[in-house]
C-alpha positions as CSV (number, residue, x, y, z in Angstrom):
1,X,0.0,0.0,0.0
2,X,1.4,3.9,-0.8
3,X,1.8,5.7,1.7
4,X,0.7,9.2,1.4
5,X,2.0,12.2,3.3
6,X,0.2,15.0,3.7
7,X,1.4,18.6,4.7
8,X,0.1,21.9,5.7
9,X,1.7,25.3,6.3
10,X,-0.3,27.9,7.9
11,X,2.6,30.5,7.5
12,X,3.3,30.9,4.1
13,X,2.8,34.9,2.6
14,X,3.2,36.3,-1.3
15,X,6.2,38.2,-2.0
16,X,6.5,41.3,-3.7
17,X,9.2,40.9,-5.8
18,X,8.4,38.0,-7.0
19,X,4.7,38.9,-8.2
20,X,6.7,42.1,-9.6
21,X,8.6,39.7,-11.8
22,X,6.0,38.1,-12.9
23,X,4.3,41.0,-13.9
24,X,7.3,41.9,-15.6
25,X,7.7,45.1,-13.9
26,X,11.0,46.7,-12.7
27,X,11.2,50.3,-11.1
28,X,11.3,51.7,-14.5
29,X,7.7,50.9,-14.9
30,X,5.3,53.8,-15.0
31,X,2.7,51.1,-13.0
32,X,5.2,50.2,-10.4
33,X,4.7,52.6,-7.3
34,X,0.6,51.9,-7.6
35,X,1.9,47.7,-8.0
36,X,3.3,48.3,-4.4
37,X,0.6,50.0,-3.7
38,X,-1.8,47.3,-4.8
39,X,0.2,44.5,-3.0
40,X,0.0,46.4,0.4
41,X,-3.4,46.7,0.2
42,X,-4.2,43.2,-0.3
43,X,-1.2,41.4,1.7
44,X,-3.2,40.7,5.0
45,X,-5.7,39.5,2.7
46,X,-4.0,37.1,0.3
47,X,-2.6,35.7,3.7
48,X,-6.0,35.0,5.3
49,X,-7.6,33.4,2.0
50,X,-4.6,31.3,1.0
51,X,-4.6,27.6,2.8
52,X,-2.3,25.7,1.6
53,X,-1.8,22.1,1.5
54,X,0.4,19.4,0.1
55,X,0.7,15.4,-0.5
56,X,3.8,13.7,-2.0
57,X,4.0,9.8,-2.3
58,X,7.1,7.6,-3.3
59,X,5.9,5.0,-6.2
60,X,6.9,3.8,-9.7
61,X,6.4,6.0,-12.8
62,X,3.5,5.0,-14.7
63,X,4.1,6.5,-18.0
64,X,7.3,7.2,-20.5
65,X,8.2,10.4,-20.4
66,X,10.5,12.7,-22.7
67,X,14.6,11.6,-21.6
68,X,15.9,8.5,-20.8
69,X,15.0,9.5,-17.2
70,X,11.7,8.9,-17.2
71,X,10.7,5.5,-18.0
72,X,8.3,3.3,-17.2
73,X,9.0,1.8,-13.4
74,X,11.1,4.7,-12.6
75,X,11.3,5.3,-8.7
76,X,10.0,8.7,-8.0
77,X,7.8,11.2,-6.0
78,X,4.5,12.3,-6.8
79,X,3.8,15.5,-5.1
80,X,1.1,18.4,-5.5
81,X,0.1,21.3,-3.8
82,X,-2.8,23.7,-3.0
83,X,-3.6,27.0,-2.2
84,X,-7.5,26.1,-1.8
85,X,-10.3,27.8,-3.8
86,X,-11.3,31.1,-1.4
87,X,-7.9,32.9,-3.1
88,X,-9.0,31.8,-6.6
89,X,-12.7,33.3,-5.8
90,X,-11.1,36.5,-4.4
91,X,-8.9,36.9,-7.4
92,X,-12.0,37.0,-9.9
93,X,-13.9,39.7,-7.6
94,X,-10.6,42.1,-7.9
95,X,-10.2,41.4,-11.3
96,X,-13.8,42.3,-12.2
97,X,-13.4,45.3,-10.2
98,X,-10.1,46.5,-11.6
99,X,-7.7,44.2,-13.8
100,X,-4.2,45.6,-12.7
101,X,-5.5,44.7,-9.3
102,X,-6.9,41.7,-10.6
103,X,-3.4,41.0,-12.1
104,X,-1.7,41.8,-8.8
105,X,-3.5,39.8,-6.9
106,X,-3.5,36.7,-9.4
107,X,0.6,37.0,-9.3
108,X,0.7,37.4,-5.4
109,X,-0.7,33.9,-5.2
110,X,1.4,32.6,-7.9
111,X,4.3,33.7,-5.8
112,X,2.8,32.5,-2.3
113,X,1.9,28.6,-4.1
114,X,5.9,29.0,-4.8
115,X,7.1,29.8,-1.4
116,X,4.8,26.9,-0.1
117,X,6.2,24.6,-2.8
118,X,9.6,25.6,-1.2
119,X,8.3,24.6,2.1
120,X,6.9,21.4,0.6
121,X,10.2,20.6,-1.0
122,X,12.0,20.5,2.2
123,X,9.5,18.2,3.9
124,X,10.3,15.8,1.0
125,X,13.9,16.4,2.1
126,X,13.1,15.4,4.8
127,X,11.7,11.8,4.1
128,X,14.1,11.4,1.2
129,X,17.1,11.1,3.8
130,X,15.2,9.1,6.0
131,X,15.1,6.6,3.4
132,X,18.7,7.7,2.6
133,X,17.7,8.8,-1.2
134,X,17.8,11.7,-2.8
135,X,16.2,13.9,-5.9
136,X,17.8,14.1,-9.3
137,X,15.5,16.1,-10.8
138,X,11.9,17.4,-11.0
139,X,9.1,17.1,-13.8
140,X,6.0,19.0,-14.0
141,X,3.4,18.1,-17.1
142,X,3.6,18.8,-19.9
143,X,7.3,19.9,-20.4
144,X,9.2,16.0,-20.5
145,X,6.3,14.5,-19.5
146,X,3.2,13.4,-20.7
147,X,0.0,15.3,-19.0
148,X,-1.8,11.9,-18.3
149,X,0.8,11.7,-15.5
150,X,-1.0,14.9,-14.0
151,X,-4.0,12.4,-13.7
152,X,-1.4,10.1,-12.3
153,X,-0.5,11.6,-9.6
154,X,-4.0,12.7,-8.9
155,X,-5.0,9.7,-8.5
156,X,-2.1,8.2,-6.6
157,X,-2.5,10.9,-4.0
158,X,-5.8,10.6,-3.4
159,X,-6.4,14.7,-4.1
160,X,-9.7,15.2,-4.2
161,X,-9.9,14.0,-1.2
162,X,-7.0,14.7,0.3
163,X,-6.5,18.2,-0.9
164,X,-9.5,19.1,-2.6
165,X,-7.9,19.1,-5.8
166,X,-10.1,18.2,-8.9
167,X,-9.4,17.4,-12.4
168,X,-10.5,17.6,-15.5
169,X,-11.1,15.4,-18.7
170,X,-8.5,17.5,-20.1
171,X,-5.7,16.6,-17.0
172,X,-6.1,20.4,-15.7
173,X,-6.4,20.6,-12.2
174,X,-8.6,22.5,-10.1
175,X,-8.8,25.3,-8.1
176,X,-5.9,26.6,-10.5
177,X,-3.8,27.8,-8.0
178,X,-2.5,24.1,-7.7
179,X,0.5,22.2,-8.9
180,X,1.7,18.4,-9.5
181,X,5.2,17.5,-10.1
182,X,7.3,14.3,-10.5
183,X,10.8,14.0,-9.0
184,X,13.1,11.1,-10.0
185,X,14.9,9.6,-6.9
186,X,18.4,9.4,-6.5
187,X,20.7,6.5,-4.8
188,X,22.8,9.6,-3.6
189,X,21.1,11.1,-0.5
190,X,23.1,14.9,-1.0
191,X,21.9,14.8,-4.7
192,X,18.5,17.3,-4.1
193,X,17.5,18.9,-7.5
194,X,14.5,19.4,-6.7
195,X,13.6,23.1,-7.7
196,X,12.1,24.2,-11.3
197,X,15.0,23.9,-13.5
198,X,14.7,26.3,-16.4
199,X,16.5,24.9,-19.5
200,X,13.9,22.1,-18.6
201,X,11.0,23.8,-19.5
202,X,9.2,24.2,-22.5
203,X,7.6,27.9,-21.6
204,X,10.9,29.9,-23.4
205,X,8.6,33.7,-23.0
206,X,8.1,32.7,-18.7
207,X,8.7,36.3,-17.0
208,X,10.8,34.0,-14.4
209,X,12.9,31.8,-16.8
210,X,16.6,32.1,-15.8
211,X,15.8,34.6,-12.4
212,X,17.2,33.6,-9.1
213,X,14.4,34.4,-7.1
């Protein structure tokens, strides 16, 4: 039987200078004193409506993916993460009342679902050396791999009810401020590349390819 672990983080918070990336926006901007603006006004409550939540599992790869790393029977960890569905809800409202705040808003929860996924990765850390293994490298669907392992994981984890994650015919996941990913384990327990590696990834235009946030 897999066993699933599950995770919470009550203190997790957007950041500014990540959302400000996102947005593509550097002090230069005409828009960037009334973006900091923006984010201080809804800080306290992107905090209060965010709830995130995680599950990871160690199992076999289901399905080939796009390198030699990923095949069929691979040992890995199947892992997704939450930020619940209030923050999406509050993200609409804001947007239909004014879309730079909309946007704001939208890319402080982006950057809050990273910080937790930081927070998640270290609580896979933490198991990995328990089991004296380690991480050579993530996935997330579609870049490498196949989305039908998005519904692979899903399932695996349980999510719906687990997390409260639900997906669609399509492999999307839902609320949309949710992520799966796919880490291939490692014999060596100080080999832990588990953060988003950038020449891995198919999205060439992403604001955040190649910054060291």
């Amino acid at each position: 039987m897999i066993e699933i672990i599950l995770h919470e983080e009550k203190n997790v918070s957007p950041d500014l200078k990540t959302a400000l990336a996102l947005m593509q926006c550097t002090e230069e901007n005409p828009a960037f004193s009334e973006l900091c603006d923006i984010y201080e006004e809804n800080e306290d409550a992107v905090k209060s409506l965010i709830h995130p939540k995680g599950a990871f599992a160690f199992d076999k790869l289901r399905v080939n993916g796009g390198n030699e790393d990923l095949f069929i029977g691979r040992d890995v960890v199947y892992s997704m993460a939450t930020l619940g569905p209030e923050i999406v809800e509050y993200i609409r409202k804001k947007s239909d009342e004014d879309m730079l705040e909309g946007m704001m808003v939208d890319f402080m929860a982006d950057s809050s679902l990273f910080n937790y996924g930081e927070l998640l990765a270290e609580n896979i850390r933490a198991h990995c050396i328990e089991k004296g293994l380690g991480i050579h490298q993530g996935y997330e669907a579609p870049n490498l791999i196949p989305m039908e392992a998005q519904r692979d994981t899903w399932e695996i984890l349980q999510a719906e009810k687990n997390l409260g994650i639900t997906i669609t015919d399509g492999y999307m996941i839902r609320p949309i401020k949710s992520n799966g990913h796919i880490y291939t384990i490692s014999n060596d327990v100080d080999e832990f590349n588990i953060k988003h590696d950038c020449k891995n990834c198919g999205m060439i235009n992403c604001p955040m390819r190649g910054m060291n946030i």
